[in-house]
ZADO-1210 file (C-alpha; in nm, 4 decimals, padded with zeros to 6 digits):
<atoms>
<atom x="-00.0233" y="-04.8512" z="02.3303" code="UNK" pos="1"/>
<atom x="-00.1845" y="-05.0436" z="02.0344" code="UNK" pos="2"/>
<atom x="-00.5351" y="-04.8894" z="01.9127" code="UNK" pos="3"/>
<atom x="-00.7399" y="-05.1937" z="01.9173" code="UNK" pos="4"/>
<atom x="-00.9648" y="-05.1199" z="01.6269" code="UNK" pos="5"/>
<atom x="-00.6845" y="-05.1705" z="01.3364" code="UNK" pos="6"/>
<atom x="-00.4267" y="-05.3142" z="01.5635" code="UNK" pos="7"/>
<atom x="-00.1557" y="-05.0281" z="01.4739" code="UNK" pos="8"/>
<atom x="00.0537" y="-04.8485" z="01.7261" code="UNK" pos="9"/>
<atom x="-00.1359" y="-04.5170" z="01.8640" code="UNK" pos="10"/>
<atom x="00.1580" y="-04.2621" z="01.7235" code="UNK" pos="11"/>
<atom x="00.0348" y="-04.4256" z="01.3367" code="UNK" pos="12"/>
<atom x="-00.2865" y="-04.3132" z="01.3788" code="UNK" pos="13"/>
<atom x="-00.3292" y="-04.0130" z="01.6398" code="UNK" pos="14"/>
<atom x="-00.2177" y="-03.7583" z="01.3739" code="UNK" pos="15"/>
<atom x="-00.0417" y="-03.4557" z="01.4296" code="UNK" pos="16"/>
<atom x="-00.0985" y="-03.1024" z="01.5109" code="UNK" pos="17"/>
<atom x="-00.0062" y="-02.7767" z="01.2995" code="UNK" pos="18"/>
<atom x="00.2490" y="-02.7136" z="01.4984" code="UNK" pos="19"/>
<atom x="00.3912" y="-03.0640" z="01.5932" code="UNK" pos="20"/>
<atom x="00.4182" y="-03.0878" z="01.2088" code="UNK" pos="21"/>
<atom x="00.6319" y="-02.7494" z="01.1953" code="UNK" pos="22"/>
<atom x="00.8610" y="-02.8145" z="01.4577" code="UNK" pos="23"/>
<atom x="00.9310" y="-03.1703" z="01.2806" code="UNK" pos="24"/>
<atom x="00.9933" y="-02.9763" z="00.9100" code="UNK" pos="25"/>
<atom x="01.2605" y="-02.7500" z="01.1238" code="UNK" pos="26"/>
<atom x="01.4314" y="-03.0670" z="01.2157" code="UNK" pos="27"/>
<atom x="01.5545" y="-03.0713" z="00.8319" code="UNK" pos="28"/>
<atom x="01.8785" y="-02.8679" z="00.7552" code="UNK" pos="29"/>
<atom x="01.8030" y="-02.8208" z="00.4467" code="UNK" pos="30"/>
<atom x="01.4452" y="-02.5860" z="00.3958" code="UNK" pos="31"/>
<atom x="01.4184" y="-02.5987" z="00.0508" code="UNK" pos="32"/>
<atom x="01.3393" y="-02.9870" z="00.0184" code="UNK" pos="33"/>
<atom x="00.9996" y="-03.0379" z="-00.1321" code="UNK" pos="34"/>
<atom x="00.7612" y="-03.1879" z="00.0800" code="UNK" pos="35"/>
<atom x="00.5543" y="-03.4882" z="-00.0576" code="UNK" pos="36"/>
<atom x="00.3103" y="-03.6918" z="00.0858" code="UNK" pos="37"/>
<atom x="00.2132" y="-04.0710" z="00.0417" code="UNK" pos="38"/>
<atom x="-00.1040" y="-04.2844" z="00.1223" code="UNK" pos="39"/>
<atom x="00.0143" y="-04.6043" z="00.0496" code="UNK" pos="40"/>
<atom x="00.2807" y="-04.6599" z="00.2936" code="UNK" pos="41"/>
<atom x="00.4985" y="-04.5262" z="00.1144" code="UNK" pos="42"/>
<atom x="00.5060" y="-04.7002" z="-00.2674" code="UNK" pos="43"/>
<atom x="00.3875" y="-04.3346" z="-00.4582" code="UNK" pos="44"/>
<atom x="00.4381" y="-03.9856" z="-00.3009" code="UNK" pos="45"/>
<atom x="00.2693" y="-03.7112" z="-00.4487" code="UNK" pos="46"/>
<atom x="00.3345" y="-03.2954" z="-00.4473" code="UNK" pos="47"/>
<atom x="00.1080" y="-03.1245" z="-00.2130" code="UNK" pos="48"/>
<atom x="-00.0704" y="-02.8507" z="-00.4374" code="UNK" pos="49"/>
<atom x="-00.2916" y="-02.6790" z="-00.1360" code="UNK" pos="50"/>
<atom x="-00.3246" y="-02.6296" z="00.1981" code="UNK" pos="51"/>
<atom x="-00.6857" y="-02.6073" z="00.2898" code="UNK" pos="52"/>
<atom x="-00.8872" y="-02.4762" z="00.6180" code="UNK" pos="53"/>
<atom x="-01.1221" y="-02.7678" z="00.6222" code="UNK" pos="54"/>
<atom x="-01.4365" y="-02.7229" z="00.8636" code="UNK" pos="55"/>
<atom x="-01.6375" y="-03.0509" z="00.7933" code="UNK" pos="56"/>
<atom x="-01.8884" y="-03.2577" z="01.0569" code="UNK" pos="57"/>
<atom x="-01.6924" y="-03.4021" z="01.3359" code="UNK" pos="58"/>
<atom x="-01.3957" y="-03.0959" z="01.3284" code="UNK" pos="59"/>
<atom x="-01.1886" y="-02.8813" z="01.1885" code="UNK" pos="60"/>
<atom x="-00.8858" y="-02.9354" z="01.0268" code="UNK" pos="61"/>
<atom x="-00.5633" y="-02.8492" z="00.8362" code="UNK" pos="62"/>
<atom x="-00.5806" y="-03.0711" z="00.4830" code="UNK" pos="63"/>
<atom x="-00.2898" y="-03.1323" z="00.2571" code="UNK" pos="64"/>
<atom x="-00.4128" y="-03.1563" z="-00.0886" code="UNK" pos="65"/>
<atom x="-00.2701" y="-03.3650" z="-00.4001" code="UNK" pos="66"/>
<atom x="-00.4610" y="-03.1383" z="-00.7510" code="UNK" pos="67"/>
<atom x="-00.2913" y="-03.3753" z="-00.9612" code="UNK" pos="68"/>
</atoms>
């Protein structure tokens, strides 16, 4: 199913839950890989410094913060 608005597939934009994100990480033999994360498709990936409760208008939510 597309999502109309930006014309991307739905699993690009839908997200992912605490634990959908867990049980994908446990996938990986090896547990001591860092984990990085990317916002340009991609290009740079950065460390993730934090993990932050975030409770903000329109939901709460698990962040992954860059400090750099």
């Amino acid at each position: 199913m597309q999502d109309n608005a930006t014309n991307k597939p739905e699993w690009v934009t839908r997200g992912k839950t605490i634990r959908q994100l867990i049980e994908e990480l446990q996938s990986f033999a090896d547990q001591n890989l860092e984990v990085k994360i990317s916002t340009d498709d991609g290009a740079t990936f950065k460390c993730i410094s934090l993990v932050t409760r975030q409770n903000k208008e329109g939901g709460h939510f698990c962040g992954l913060k860059n400090c750099e």
